[in-house]
PDB file as gemmi writes it, atoms N, CA and C in Angstrom:
CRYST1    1.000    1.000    1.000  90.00  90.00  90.00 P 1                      
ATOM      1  N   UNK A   1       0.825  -1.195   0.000  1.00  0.00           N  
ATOM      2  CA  UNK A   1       0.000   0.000   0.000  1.00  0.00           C  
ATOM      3  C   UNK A   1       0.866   1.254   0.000  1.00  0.00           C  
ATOM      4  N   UNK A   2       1.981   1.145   0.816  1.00  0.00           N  
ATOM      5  CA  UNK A   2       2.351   2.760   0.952  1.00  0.00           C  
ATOM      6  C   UNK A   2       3.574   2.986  -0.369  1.00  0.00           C  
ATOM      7  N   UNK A   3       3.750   1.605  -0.709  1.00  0.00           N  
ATOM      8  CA  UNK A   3       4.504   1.362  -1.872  1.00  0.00           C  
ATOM      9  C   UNK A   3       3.894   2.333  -3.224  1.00  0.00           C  
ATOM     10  N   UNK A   4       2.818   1.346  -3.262  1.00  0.00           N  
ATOM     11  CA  UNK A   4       1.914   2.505  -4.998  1.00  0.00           C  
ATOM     12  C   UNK A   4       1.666   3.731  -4.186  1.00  0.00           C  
ATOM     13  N   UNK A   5       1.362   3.547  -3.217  1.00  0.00           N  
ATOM     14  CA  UNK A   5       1.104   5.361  -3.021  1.00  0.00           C  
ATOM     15  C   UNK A   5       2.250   6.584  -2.977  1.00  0.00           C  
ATOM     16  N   UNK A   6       3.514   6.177  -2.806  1.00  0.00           N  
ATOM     17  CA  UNK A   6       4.478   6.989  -2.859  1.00  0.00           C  
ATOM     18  C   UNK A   6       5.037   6.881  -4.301  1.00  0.00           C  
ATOM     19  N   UNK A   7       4.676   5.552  -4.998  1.00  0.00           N  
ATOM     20  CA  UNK A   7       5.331   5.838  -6.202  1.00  0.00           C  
ATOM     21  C   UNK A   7       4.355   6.648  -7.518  1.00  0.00           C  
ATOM     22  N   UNK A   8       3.326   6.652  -6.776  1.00  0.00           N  
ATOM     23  CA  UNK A   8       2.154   7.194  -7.448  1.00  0.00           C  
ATOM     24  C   UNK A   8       2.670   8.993  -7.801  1.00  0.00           C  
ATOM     25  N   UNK A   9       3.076   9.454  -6.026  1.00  0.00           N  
ATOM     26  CA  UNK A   9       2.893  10.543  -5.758  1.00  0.00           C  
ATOM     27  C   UNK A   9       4.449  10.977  -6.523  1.00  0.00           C  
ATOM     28  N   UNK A  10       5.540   9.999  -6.380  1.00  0.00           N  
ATOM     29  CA  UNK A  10       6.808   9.931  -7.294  1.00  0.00           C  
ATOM     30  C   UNK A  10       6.186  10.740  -8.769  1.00  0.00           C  
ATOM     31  N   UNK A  11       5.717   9.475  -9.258  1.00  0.00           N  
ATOM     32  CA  UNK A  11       5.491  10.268 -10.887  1.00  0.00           C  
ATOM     33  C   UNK A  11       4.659  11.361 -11.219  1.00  0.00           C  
ATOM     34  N   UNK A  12       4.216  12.105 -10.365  1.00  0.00           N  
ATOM     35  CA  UNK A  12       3.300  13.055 -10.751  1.00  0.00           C  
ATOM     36  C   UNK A  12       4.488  14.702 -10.142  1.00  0.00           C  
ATOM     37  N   UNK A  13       5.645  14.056  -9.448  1.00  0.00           N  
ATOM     38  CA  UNK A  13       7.080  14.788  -9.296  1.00  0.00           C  
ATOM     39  C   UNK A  13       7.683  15.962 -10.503  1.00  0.00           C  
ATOM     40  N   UNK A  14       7.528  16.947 -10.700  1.00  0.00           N  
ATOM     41  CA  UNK A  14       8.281  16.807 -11.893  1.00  0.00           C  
ATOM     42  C   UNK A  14       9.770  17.226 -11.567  1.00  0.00           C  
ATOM     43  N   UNK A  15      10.412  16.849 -12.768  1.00  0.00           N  
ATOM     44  CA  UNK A  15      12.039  15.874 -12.988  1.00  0.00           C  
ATOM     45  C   UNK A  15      12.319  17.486 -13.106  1.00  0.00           C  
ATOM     46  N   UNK A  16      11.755  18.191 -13.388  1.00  0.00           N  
ATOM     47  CA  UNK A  16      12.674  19.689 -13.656  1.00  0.00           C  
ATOM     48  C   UNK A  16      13.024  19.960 -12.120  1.00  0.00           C  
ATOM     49  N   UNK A  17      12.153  20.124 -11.024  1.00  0.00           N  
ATOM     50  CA  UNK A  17      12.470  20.282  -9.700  1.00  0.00           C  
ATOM     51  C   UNK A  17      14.237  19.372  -9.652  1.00  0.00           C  
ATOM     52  N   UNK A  18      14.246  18.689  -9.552  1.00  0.00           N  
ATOM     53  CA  UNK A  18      15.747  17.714  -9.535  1.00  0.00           C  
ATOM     54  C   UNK A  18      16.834  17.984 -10.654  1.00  0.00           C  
ATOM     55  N   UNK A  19      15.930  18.340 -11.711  1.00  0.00           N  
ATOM     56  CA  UNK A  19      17.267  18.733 -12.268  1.00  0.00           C  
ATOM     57  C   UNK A  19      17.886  20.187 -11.986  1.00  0.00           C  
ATOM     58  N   UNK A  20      17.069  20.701 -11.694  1.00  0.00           N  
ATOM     59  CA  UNK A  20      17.448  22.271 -11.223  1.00  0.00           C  
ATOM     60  C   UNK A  20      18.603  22.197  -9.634  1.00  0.00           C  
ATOM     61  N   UNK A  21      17.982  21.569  -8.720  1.00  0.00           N  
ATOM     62  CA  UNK A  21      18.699  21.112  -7.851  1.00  0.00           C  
ATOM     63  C   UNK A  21      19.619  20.459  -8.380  1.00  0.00           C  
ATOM     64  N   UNK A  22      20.351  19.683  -9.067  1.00  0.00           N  
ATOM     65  CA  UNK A  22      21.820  19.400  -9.718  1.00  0.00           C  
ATOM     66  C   UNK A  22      22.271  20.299 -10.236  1.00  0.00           C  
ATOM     67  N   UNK A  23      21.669  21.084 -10.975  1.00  0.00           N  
ATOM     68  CA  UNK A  23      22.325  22.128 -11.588  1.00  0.00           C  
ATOM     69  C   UNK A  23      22.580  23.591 -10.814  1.00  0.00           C  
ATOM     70  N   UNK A  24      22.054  23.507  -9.430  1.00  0.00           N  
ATOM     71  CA  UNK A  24      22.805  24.525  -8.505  1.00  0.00           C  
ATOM     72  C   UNK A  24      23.766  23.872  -8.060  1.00  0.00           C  
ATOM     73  N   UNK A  25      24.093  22.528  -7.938  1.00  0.00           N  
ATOM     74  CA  UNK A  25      25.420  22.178  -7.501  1.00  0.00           C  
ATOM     75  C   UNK A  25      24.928  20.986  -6.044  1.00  0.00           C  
ATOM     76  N   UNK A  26      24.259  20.776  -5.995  1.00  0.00           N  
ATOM     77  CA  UNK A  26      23.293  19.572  -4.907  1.00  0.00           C  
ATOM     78  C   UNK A  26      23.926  18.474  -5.269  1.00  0.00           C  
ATOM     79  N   UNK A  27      24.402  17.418  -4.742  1.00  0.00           N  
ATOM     80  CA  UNK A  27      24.345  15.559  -5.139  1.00  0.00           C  
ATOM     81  C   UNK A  27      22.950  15.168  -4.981  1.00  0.00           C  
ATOM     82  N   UNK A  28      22.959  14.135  -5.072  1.00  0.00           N  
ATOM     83  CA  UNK A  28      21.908  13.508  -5.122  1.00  0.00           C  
ATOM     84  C   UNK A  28      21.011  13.391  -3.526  1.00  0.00           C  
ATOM     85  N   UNK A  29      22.297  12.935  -2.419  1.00  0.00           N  
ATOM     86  CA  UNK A  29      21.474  12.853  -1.072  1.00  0.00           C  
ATOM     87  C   UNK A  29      20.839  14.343  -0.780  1.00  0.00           C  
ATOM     88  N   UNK A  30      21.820  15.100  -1.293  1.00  0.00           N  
ATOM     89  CA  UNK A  30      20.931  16.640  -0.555  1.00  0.00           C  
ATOM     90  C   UNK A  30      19.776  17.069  -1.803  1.00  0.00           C  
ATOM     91  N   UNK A  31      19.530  16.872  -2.584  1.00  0.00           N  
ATOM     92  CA  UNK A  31      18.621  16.835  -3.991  1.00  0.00           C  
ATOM     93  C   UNK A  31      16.857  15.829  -3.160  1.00  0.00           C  
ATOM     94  N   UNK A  32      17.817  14.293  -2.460  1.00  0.00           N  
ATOM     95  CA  UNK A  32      16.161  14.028  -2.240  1.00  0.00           C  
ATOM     96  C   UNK A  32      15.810  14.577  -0.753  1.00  0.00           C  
ATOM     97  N   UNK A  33      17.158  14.843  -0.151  1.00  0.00           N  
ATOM     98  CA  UNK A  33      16.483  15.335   1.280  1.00  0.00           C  
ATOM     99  C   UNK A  33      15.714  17.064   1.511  1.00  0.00           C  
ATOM    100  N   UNK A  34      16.650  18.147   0.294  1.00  0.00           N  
ATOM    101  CA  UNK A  34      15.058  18.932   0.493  1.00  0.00           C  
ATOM    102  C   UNK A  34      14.766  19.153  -0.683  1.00  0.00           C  
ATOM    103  N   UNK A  35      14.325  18.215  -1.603  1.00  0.00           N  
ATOM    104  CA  UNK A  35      13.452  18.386  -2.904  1.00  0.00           C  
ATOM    105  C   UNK A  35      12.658  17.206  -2.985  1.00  0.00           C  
ATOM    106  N   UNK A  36      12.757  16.265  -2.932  1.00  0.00           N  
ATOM    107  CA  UNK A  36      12.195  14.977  -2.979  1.00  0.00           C  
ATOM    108  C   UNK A  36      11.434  14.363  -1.831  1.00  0.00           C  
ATOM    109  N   UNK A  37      12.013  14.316  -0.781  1.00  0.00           N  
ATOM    110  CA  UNK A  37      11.354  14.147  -0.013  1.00  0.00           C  
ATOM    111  C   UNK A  37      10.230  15.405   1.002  1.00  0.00           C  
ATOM    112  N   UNK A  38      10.478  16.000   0.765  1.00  0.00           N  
ATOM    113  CA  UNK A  38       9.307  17.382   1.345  1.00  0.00           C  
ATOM    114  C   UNK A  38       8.108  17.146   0.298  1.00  0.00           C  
ATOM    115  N   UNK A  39       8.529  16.619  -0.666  1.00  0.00           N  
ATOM    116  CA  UNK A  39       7.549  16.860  -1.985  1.00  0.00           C  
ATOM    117  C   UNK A  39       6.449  15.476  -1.661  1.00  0.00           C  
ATOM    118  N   UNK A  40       6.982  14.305  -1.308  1.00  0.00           N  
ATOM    119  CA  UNK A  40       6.350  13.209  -1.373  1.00  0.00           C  
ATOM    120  C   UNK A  40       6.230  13.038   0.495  1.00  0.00           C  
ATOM    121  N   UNK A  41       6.528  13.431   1.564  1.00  0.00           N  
ATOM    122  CA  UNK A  41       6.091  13.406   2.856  1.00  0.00           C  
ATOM    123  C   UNK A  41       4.912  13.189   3.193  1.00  0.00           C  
ATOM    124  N   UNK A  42       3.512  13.906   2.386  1.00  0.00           N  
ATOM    125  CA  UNK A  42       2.308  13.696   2.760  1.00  0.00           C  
ATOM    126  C   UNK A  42       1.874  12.152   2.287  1.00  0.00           C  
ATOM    127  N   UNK A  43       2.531  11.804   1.254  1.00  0.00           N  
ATOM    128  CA  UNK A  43       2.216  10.474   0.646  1.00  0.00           C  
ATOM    129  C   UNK A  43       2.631   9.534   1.712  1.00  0.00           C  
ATOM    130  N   UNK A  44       3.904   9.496   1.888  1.00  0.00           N  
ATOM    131  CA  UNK A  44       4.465   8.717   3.210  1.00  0.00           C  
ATOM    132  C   UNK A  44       3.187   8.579   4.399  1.00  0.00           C  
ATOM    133  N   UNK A  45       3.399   9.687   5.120  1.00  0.00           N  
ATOM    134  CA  UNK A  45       2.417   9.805   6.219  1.00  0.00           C  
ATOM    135  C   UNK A  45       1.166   9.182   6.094  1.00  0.00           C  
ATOM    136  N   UNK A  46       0.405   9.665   4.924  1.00  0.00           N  
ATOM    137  CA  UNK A  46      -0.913   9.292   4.912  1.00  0.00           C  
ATOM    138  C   UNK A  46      -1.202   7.759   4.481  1.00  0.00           C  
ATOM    139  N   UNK A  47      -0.369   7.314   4.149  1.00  0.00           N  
ATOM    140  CA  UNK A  47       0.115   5.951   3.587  1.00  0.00           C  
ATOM    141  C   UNK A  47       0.435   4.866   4.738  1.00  0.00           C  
ATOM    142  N   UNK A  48       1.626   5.527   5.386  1.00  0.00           N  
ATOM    143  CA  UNK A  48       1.718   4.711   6.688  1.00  0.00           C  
ATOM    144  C   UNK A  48       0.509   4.706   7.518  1.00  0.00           C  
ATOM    145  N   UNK A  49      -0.392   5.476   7.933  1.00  0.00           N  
ATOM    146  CA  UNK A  49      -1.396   5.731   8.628  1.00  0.00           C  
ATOM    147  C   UNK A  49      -2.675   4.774   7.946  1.00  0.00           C  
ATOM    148  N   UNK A  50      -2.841   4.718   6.650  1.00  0.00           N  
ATOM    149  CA  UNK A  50      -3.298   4.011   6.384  1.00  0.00           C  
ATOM    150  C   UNK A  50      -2.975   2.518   6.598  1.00  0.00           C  
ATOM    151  N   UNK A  51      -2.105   1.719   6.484  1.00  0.00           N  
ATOM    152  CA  UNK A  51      -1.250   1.266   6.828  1.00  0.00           C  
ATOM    153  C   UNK A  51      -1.557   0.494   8.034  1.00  0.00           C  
ATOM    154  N   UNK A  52      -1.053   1.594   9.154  1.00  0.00           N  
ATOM    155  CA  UNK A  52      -1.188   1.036   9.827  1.00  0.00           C  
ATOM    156  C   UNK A  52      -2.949   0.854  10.586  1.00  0.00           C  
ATOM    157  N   UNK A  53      -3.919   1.516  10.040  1.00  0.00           N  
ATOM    158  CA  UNK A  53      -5.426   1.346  10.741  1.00  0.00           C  
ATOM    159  C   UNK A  53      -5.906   0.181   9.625  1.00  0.00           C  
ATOM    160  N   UNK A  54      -5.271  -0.363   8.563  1.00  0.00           N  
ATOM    161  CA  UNK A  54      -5.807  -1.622   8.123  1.00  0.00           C  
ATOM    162  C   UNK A  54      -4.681  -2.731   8.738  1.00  0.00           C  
ATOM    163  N   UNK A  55      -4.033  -2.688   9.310  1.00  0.00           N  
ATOM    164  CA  UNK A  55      -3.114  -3.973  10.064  1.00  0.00           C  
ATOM    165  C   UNK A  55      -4.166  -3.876  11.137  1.00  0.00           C  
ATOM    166  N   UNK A  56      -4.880  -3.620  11.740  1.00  0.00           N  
ATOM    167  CA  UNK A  56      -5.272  -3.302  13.098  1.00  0.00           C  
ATOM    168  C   UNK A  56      -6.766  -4.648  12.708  1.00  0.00           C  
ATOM    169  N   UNK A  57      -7.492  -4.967  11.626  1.00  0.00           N  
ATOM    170  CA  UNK A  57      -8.157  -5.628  11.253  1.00  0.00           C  
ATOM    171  C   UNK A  57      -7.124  -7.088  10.940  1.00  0.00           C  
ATOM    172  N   UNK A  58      -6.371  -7.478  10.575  1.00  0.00           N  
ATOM    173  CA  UNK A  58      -5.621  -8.608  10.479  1.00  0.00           C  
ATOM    174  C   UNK A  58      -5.914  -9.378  12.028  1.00  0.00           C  
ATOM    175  N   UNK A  59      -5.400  -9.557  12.568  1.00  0.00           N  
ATOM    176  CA  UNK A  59      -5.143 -10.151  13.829  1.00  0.00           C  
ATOM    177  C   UNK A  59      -6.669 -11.036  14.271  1.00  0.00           C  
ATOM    178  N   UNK A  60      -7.741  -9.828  14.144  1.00  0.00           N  
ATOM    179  CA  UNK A  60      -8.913 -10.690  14.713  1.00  0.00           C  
ATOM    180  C   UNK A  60      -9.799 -11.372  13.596  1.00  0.00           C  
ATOM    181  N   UNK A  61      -9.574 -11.261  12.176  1.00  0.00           N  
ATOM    182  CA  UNK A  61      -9.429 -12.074  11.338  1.00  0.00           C  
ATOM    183  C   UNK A  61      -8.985 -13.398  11.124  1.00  0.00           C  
ATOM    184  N   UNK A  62      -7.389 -13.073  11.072  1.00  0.00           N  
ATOM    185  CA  UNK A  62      -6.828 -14.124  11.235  1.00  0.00           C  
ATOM    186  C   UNK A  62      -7.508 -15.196  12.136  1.00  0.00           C  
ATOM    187  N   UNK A  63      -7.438 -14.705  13.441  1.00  0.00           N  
ATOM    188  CA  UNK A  63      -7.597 -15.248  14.640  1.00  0.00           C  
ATOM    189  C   UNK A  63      -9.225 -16.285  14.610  1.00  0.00           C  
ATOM    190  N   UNK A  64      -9.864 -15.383  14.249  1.00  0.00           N  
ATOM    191  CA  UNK A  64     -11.705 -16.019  14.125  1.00  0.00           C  
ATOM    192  C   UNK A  64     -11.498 -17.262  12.697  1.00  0.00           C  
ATOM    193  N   UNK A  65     -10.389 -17.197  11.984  1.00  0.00           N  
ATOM    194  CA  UNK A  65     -10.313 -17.754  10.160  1.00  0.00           C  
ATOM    195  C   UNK A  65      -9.350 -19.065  10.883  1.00  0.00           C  
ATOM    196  N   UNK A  66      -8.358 -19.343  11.788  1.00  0.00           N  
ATOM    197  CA  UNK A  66      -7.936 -19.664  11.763  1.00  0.00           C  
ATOM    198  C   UNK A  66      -8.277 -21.730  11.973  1.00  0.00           C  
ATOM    199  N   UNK A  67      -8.760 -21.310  12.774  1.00  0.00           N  
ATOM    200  CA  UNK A  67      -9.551 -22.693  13.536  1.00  0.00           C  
ATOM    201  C   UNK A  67      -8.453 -23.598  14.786  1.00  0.00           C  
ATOM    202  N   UNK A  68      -8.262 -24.587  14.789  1.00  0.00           N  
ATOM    203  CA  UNK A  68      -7.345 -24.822  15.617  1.00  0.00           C  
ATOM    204  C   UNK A  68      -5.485 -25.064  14.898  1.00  0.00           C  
ATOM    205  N   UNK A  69      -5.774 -24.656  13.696  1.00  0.00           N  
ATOM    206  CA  UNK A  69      -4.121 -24.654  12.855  1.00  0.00           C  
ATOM    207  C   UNK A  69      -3.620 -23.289  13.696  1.00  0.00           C  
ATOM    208  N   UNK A  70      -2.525 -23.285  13.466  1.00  0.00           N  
ATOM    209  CA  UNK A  70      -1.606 -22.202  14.439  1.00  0.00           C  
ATOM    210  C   UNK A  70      -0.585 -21.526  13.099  1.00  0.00           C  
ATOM    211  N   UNK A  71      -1.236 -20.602  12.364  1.00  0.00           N  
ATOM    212  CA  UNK A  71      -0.579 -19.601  11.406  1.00  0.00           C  
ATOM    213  C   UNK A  71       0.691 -19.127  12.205  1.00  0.00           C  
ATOM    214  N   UNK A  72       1.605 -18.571  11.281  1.00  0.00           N  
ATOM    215  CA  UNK A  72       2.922 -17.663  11.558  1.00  0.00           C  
ATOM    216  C   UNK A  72       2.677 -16.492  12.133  1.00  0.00           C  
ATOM    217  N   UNK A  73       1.515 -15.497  11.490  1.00  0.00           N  
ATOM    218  CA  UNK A  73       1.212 -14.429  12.309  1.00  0.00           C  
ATOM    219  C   UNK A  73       0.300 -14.864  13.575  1.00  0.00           C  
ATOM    220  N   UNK A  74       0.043 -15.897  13.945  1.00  0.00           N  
ATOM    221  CA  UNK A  74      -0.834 -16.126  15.640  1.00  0.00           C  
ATOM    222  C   UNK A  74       0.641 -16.629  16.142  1.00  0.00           C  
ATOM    223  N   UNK A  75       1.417 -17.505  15.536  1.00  0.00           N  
ATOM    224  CA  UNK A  75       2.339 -17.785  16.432  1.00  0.00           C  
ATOM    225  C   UNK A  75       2.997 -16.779  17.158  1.00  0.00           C  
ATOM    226  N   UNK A  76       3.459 -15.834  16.266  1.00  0.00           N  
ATOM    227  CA  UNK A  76       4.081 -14.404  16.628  1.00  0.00           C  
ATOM    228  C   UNK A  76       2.930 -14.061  17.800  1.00  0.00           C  
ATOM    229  N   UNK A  77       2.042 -13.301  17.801  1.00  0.00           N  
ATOM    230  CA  UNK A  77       1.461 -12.820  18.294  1.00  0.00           C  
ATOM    231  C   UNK A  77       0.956 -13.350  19.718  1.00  0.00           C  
ATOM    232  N   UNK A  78       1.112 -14.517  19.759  1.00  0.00           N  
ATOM    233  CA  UNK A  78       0.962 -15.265  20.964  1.00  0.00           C  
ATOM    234  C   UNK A  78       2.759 -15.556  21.867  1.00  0.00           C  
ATOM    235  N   UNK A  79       3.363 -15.639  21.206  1.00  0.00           N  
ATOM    236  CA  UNK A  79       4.789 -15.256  21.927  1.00  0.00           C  
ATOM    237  C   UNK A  79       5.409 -14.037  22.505  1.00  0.00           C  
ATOM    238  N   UNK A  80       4.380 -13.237  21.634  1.00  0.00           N  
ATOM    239  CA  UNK A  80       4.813 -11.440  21.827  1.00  0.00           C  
ATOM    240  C   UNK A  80       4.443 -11.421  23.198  1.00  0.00           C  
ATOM    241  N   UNK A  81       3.302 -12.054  23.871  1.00  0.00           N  
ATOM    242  CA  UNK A  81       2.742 -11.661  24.930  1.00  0.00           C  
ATOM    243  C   UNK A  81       3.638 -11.918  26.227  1.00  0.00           C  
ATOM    244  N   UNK A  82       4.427 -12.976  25.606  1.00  0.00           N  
ATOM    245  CA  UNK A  82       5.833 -13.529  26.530  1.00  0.00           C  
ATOM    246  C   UNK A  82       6.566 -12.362  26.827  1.00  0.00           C  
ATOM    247  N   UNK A  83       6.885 -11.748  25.570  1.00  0.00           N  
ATOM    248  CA  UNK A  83       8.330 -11.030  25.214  1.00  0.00           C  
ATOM    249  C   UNK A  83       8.979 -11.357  23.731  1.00  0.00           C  
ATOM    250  N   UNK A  84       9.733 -10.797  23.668  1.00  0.00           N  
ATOM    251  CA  UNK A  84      10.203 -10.692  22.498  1.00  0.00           C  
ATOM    252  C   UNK A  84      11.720 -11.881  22.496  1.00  0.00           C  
ATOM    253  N   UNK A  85      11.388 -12.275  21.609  1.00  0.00           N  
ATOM    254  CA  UNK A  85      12.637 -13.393  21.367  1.00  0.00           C  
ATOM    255  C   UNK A  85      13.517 -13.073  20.246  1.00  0.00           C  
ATOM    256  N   UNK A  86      14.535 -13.385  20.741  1.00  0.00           N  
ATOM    257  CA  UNK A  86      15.400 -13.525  18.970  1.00  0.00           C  
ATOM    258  C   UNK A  86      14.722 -14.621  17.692  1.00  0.00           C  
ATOM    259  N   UNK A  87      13.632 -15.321  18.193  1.00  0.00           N  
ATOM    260  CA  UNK A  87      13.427 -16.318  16.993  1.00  0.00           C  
ATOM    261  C   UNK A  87      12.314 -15.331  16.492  1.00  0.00           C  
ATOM    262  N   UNK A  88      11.699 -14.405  16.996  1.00  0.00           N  
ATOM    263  CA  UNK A  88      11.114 -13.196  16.664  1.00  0.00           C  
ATOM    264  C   UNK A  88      11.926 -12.534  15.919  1.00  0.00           C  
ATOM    265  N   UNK A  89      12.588 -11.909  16.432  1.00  0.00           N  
ATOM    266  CA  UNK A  89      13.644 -10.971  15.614  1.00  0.00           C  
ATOM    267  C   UNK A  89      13.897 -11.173  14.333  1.00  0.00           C  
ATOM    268  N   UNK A  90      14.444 -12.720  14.312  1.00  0.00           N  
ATOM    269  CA  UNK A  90      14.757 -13.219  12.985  1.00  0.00           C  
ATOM    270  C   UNK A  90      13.698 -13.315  12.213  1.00  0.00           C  
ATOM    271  N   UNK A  91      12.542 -13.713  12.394  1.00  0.00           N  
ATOM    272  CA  UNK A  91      11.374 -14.336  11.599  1.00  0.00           C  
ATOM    273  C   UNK A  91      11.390 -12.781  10.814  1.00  0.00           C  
ATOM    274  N   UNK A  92      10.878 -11.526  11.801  1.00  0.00           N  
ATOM    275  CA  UNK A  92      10.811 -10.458  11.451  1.00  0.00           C  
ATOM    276  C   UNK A  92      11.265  -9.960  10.194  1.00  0.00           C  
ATOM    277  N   UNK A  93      12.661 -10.167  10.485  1.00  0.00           N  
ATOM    278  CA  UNK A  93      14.151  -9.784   9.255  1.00  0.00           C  
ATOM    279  C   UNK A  93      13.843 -10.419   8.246  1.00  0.00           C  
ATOM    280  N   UNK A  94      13.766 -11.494   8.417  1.00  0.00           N  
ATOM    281  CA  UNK A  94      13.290 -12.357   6.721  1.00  0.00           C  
ATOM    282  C   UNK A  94      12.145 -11.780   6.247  1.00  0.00           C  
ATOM    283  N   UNK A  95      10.872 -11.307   7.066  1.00  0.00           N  
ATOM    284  CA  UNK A  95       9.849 -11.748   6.283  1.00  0.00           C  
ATOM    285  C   UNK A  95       9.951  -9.703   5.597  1.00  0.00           C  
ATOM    286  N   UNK A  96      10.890  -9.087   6.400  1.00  0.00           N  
ATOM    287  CA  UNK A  96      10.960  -7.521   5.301  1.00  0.00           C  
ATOM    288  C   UNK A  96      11.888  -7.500   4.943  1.00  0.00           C  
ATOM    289  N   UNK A  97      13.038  -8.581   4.399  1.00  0.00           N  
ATOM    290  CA  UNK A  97      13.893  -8.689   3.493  1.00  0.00           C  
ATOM    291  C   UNK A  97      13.487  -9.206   2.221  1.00  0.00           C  
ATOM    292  N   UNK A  98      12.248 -10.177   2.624  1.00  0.00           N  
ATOM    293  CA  UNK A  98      11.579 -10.783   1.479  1.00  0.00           C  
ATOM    294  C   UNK A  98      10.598  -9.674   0.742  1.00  0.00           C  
ATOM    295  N   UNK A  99       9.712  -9.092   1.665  1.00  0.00           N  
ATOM    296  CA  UNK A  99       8.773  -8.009   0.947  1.00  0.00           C  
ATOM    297  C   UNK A  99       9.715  -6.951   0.629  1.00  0.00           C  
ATOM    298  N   UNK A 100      10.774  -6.339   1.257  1.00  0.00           N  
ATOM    299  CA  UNK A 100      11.750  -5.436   0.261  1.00  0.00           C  
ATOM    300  C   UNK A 100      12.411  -6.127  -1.381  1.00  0.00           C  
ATOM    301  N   UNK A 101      12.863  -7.527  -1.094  1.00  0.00           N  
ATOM    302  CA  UNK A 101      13.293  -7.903  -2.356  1.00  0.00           C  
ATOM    303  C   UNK A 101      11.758  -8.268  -3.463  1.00  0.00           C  
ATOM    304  N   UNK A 102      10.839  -8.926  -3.275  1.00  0.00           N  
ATOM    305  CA  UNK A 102       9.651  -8.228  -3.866  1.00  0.00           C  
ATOM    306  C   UNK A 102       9.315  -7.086  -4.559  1.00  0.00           C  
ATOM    307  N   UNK A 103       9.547  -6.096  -3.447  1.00  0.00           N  
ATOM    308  CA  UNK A 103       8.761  -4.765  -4.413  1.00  0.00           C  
ATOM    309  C   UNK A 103      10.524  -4.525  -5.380  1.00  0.00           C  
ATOM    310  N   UNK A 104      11.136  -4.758  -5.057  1.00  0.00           N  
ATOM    311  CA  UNK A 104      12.466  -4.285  -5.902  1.00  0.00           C  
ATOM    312  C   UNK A 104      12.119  -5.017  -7.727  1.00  0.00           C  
ATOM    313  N   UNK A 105      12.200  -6.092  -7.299  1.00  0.00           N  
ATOM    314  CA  UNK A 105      11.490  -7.031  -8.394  1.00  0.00           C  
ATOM    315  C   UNK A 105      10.498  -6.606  -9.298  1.00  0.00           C  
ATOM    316  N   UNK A 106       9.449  -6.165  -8.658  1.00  0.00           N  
ATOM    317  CA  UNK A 106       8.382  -5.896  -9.019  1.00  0.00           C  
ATOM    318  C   UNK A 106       8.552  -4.709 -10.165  1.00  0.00           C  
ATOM    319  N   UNK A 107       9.293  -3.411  -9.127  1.00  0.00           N  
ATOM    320  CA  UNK A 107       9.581  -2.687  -9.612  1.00  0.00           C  
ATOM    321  C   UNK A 107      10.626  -2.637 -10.818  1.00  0.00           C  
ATOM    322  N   UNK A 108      11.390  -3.710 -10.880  1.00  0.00           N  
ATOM    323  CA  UNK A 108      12.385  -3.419 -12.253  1.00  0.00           C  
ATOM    324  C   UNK A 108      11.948  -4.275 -13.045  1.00  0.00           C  
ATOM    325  N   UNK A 109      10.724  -4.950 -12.760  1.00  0.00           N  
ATOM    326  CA  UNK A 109       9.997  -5.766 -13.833  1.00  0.00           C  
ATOM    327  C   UNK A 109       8.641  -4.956 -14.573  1.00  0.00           C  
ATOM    328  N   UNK A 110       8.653  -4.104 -13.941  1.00  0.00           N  
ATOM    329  CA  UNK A 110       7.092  -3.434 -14.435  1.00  0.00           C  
ATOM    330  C   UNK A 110       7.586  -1.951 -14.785  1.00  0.00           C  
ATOM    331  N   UNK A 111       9.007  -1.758 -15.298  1.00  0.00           N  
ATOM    332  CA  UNK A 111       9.752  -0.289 -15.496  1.00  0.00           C  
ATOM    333  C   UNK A 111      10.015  -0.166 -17.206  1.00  0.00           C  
ATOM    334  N   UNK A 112       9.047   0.393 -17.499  1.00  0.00           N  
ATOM    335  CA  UNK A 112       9.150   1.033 -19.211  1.00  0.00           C  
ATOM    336  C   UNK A 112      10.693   0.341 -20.081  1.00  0.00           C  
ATOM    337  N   UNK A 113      10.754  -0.649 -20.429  1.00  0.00           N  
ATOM    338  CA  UNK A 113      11.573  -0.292 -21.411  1.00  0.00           C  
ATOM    339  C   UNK A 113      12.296   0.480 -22.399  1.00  0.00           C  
ATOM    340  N   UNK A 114      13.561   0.734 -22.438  1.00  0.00           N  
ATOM    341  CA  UNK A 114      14.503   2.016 -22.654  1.00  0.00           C  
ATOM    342  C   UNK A 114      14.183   3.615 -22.126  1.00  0.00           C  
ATOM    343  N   UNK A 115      13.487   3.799 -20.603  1.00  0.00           N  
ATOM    344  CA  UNK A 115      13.161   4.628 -20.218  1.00  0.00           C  
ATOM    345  C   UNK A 115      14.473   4.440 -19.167  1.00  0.00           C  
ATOM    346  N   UNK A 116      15.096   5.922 -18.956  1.00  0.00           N  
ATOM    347  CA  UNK A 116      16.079   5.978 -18.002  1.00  0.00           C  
ATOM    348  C   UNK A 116      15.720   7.024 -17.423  1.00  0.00           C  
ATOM    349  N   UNK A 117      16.077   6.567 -15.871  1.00  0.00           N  
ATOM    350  CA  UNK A 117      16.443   7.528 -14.846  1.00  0.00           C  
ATOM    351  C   UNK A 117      16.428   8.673 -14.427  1.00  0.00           C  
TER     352      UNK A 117                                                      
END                                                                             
């Protein structure tokens, strides 16, 4: 979700803003920190927020769908109440290393041919 919505709010960017910022003499980190990102912030925000008030419906879903099988997200969620474990930690790391390598994918698979940068 907050993925299409920032890349949404990305292309509707225009490229003259950035190139103007290179051409006063900016790199690239100071180009997205005050041109790029001030520009797309509301997308972020309103995105995460969204975000996060539809995760808030998962859990008692899950939970009522599940029956007596024991899913990955109840397992989590029933250990959390323990504390936090390193077999937490880890599960964690994989499962947004996997949805980061995903949208990367996604994204250089669904990117215009001979369109650059």
């Amino acid at each position: 979700m907050v993925v299409i919505q920032v890349f949404a709010r990305l292309q509707r960017l225009p490229r003259s803003l950035e190139e103007a910022s290179s051409d006063l003499g900016a790199n690239a980190l100071v180009t997205f920190w005050y041109v790029t990102l001030p520009n797309i912030k509301t997308a972020i925000v309103g995105s995460g927020l969204l975000v996060f008030v539809l995760s808030f419906d998962e859990i008692p879903v899950t939970f009522f769908l599940t029956g007596r099988d024991n899913t990955l997200p109840m397992y989590i969620y029933s250990t959390m109440r323990r504390g936090v474990t390193p077999e937490i930690n880890a599960v964690g790391t994989l499962l947004i290393l996997f949805s980061v390598v995903l949208i990367l994918l996604a994204a250089f698979l669904t990117r215009a041919p001979g369109r650059k940068r």
